[in-house]
N, C-alpha and C positions, 0 to 999 in steps of 0.2 A: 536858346539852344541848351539842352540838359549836357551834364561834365558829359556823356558817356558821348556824345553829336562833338563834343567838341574834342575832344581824344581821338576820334575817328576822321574830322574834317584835318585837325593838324597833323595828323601820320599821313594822309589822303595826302596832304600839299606837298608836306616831308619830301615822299618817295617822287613826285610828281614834278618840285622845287617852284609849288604856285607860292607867292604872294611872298616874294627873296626880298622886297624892300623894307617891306614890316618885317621878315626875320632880321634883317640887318641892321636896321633901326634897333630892337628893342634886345638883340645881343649882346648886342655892344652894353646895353646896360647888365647888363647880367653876365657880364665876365668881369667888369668890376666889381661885382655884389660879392660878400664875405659868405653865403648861402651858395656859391657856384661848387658844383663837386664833378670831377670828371670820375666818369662810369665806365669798366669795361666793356660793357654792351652795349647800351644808350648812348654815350656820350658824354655833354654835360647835364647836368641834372640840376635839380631845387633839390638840395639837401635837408632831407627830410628829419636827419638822426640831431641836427641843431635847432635851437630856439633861438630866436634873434627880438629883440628890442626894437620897432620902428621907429623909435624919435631919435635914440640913440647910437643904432647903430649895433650895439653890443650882440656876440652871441656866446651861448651858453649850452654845455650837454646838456642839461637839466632844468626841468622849466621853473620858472622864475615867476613872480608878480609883473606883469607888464610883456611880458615876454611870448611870442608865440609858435608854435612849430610851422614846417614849411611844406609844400604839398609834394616835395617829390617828383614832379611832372618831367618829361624828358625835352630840353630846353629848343632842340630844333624844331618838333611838334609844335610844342605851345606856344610859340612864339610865330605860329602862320596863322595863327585863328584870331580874327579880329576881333570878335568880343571876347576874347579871353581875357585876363588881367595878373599881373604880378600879386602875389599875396602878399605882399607890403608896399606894395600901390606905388612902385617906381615905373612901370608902363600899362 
């Protein structure tokens, strides 16, 4: 499925509240992640404006050697679309 099927299947389920297990599941990781940022209008989000380290954990304004930015995605969406994935591969 191309990002734009999948941005539309997870606002689809969003509004709909299809596939509440896999959101509940892979929330939960993502409100411990140091990358959670709550959004006036979305929600929470993939904070996009940080770089973060995957072995290490570490984040950073600025990017770094090893370090990579974050997609942004609005966390209730992306978290119903079953092939979607964390960009640092925690779900």
């Amino acid at each position: 499925m191309s990002v734009i099927g999948q941005i539309a299947t997870g606002f689809f389920n969003n509004l709909t509240n299809k596939e509440e297990d896999l959101f509940n599941e892979r929330i939960k990781l993502c409100r411990s992640c140091k990358l959670l940022k709550e959004d006036k209008i979305f929600g929470e989000i993939c904070n996009s404006d940080l770089y973060i380290d995957p072995k290490s954990g570490e984040t950073s304004t600025t990017k770094k050697q090893g370090f990579s930015n974050r997609c942004g995605c609005v966390l209730r969406s992306k978290t119903r679309v079953k092939n979607a994935h964390c960009p640092i591969a925690r779900w």
